[in-house]
N, C-alpha and C positions, 0 to 999 in steps of 0.2 A: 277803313273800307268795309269793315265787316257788314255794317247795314246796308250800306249800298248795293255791296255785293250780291249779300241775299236779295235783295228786293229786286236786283238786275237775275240773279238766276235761281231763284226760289231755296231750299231747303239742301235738296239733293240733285247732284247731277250722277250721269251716268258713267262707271270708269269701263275697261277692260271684260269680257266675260258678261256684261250686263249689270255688275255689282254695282251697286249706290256707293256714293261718296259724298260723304256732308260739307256743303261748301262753307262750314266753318273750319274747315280743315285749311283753304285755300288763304284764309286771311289770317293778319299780324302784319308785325312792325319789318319791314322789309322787304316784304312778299310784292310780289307780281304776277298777272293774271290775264294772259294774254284771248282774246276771244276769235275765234278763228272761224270767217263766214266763207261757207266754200259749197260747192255742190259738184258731186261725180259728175254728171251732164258736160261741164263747164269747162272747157280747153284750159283756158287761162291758173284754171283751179288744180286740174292736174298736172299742169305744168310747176305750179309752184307748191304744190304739199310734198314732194322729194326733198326740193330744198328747204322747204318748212321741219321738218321730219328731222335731218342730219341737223340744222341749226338748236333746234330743240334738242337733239342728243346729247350735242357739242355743252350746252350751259347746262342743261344738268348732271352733265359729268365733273364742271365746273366747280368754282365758290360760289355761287349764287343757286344751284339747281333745286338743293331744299326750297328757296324761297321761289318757285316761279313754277307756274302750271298753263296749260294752253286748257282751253273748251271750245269743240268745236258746235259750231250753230250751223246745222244743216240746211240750206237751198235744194234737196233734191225734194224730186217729182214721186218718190214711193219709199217704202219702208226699206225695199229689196238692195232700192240703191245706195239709201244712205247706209245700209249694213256692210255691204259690197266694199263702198266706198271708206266707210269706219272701221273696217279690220285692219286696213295699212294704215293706222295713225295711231302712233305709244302713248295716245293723251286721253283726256276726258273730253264728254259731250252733255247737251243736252238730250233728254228724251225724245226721238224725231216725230213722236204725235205729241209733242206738246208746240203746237203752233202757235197760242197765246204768246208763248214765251220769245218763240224765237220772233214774232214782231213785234212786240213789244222791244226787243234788242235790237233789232233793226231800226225801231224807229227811233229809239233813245241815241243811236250813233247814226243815224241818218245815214245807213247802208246804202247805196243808189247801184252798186257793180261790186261782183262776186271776182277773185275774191279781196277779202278786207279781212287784214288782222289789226287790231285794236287793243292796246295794253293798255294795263291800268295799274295804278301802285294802290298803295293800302290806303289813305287819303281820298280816290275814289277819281284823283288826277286822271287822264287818257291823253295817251298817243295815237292818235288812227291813221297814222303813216308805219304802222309794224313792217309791211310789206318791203319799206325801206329801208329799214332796219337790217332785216335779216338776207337781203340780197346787198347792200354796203359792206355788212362786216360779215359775214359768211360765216366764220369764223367764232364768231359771237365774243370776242375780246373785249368789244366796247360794250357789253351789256352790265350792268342796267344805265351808264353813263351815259352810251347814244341814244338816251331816251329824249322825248324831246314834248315833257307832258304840261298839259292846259287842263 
């Protein structure tokens, strides 16, 4: 997945604080790479990053948590919101004026309604029913086995 990956999110994404984080970090042999499209605006969205949030807690407290990272791809409307909206989230993102990118992501997963989480393994496979995933097993027991990837 390393190529794909980079070529899906460039070089560097954004972690914590603002710091870069080289998405060669994010690939190897086991790894998972979940892309999380969401925007503060969006009911539906803050509805479900709570429980995105704890289930993300839950696996990487896990055996798998080394292997497996969220990036979220911002839908908001201003810089103020996706800031606002990206301090309650323990994951990485893309740069929110890098708009190239995140339609380019969109249009590679044929995003159509916010929100969409979309895993991938290192093969470059995709699940874009994650949303199912993490509202079935809450828990996150059956990860990375309830994957369900094409």
């Amino acid at each position: 997945m390393s190529e794909p990956l980079k070529d899906l999110l460039g070089d560097m994404v954004i972690g914590k604080n603002g710091t870069k984080v080289e998405v060669s970090s994010l690939v190897g042999a086991g790894k998972y790479v979940a892309l999380y499209f969401s925007a503060h605006w969006c009911p539906p969205c803050r509805a479900f990053t709570p429980k995105l949030i704890e289930w993300y807690n839950k696996i990487k407290k896990g055996p798998h948590g080394a292997n497996f990272e969220v990036v979220f791809i911002s839908s908001d409307r201003d810089e103020a919101s996706f800031k606002d909206y990206y301090k309650s989230m323990p994951w990485l993102a893309i740069d929110f004026e890098d708009t190239e990118r995140k339609n380019k992501l969109s249009d590679k997963f044929s995003i159509s309604g916010i929100p969409t989480l979309v895993v991938m393994d290192n093969d470059g496979k995709t699940d874009k029913n994650g949303r199912a995933l993490v509202t079935n097993d809450p828990e996150g027991k059956n990860f990375p086995a309830g994957l369900v990837l094409k």
